[in-house]
GUBA-414827 format. One record per residue (C-alpha): x, y, z. Coordinates in steps of 0.5 Angstrom, whole numbers, plus 500, padded with zeros to 3 digits. Layout:
<pts>
XYZ ...
</pts>
This chain:
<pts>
019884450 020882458 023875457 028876453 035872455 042872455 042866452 039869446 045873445 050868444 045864440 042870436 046876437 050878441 048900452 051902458 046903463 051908464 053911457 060914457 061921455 064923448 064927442 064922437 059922432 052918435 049912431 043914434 039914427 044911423 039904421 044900418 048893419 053895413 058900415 065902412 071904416 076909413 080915416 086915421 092912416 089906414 090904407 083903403 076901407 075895411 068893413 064892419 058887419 052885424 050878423 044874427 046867427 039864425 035867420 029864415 032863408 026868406 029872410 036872409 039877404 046879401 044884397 049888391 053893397 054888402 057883396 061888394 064891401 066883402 069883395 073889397 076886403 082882404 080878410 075877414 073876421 068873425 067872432 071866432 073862426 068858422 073856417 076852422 076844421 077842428 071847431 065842430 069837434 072842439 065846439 062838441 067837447 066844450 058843450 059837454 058837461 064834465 062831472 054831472 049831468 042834466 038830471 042834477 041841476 034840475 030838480 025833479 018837477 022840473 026836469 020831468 016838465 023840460 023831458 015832456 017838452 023835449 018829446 013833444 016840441 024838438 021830437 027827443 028826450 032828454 036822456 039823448 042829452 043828459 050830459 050836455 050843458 044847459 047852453 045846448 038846451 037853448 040852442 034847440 029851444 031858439 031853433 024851435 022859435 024859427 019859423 023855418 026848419 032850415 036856418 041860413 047863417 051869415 057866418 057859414 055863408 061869409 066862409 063859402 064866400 071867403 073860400 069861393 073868393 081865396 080870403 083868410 078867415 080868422 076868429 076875434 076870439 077862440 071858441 073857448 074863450 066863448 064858451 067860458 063866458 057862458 059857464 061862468 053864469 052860475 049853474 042856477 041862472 042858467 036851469 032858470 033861464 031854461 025853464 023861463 024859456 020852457 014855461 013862456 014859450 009862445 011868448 019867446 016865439 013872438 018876441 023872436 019874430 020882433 026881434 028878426 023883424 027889427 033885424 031887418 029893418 037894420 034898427 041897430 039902435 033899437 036892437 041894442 036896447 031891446 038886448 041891454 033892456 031886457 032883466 035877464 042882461 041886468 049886470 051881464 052886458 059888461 061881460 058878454 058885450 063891453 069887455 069883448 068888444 074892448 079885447 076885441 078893438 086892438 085887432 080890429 086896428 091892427 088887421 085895418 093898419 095892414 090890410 082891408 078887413 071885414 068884420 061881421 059880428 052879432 049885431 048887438 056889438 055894434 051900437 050903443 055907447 060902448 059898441 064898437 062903431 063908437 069906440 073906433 070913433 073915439 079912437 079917431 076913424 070915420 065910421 059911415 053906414 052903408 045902406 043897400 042900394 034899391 
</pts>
């Protein structure tokens, strides 16, 4: 899967071409989304959970072990918090482009080639979004490789649950700090990832469905790889996986000395050698697999 791209990661999911020597236990052959974080004087179980953003209701699934582990937990965590009220607002701000437009990062061929396949393929011109960010073309682009029109999300469905249930939602990270990590990507990168996208469509439209497909068959190795693998993630995996995963680690630790926690995250976070199952390894807790009972 050769086109795969670093947009994919925020949309989807979010290894080390250089692993890290450790004696902790491997995940390597541990397919599982579900794990269960116990040991090194926590109190109870807390829960670590690989989401992909998008999914098909066909085939979307909460089974009985995931329902249960969420049942268990006194709080969850999510990349950024989906409860809050002000984030359509702040996630439309931040989505703007502030002092140019579509039409001036684009050359002119370019451009008129993305504006015929917008009318043709999302049913819009670009005009309607001359002034959002490339990262919203992708947005709409991803949508489209669904073979579905209506998604399910474990995000939206983990904050129906939570409030259903009367447990607080927070965010590991503020939707700002999100966003800046796809605006320090130069501007060219990101035109070229868009036409990439546009050029190679029906090729991003198979690899999608592997990708779902790997999803659920819980493959988290294989995941990792095909995301760290690809050549548009060559030099970037540091900031959109390890660096995050690392700021992230401290909070995760300190939710679990207080309470049970459950953490769902893109999938792509959690192995590899630098994941987080991993490090909360080398930090010293028991990190198991959960698989969903037949």
């Amino acid at each position: 899967m050769k086109r795969f791209s670093v947009f994919h990661y925020g949309l989807l999911l979010l290894t080390s071409l250089h692993p890290v020597e450790s004696h902790a236990q491997s995940s390597e052959n541990e397919d599982a989304l579900l794990w269960e974080i116990t040991g090194n004087g926590i109190k109870g179980s807390s829960f670590l959970f690989g989401t992909i953003h998008m999914i098909c209701p066909d085939d979307f699934v909460i089974g009985r072990e995931l329902s249960g582990s969420f049942g268990k937990a006194d709080k969850v965590y999510m990349e950024v918090d989906m409860d809050d009220p002000a984030l359509p607002l702040k996630t439309l701000e931040l989505s703007q482009l502030k002092t140019r437009k579509l039409s001036d990062l684009f050359s002119p061929d370019d451009y008129t080639k993305l504006n015929q396949f917008f009318k043709d393929s999302i049913g819009m011109p670009l005009t309607l979004l001359n002034t959002m960010k490339p990262l919203v073309l992708l947005s709409l682009l991803t949508m489209k490789t669904l073979a579905c029109t209506t998604p399910q999300s474990y995000e939206q469905t983990f904050v129906r649950m939570a409030k259903d249930q009367k447990k607080e939602v927070s965010g590991l990270e503020t939707i700002e700090e999100q966003v800046q990590i796809f605006d320090d990507i130069p501007d060219s990168i990101q035109v070229k990832m868009v036409m990439g996208y546009v050029n190679g469509f029906n090729e991003q439209k198979k690899e999608f469905n592997g990708l779902v497909n790997l999803y659920k068959q819980e493959k988290l190795d294989s995941l990792y790889n095909m995301i760290v693998s690809a050549p548009d993630m060559a030099g970037a995996e540091e900031t959109l996986l390890f660096k995050r995963n690392e700021k992230w680690l401290p909070i995760i630790e300190n939710t679990m000395k207080e309470l049970s926690g459950f953490f769902a995250v893109g999938a792509g976070h959690l192995g590899g050698p630098r994941g987080l199952i991993n490090l909360l390894r080398l930090k010293g807790y028991s990190v198991k697999p959960l698989k969903e009972l037949p």
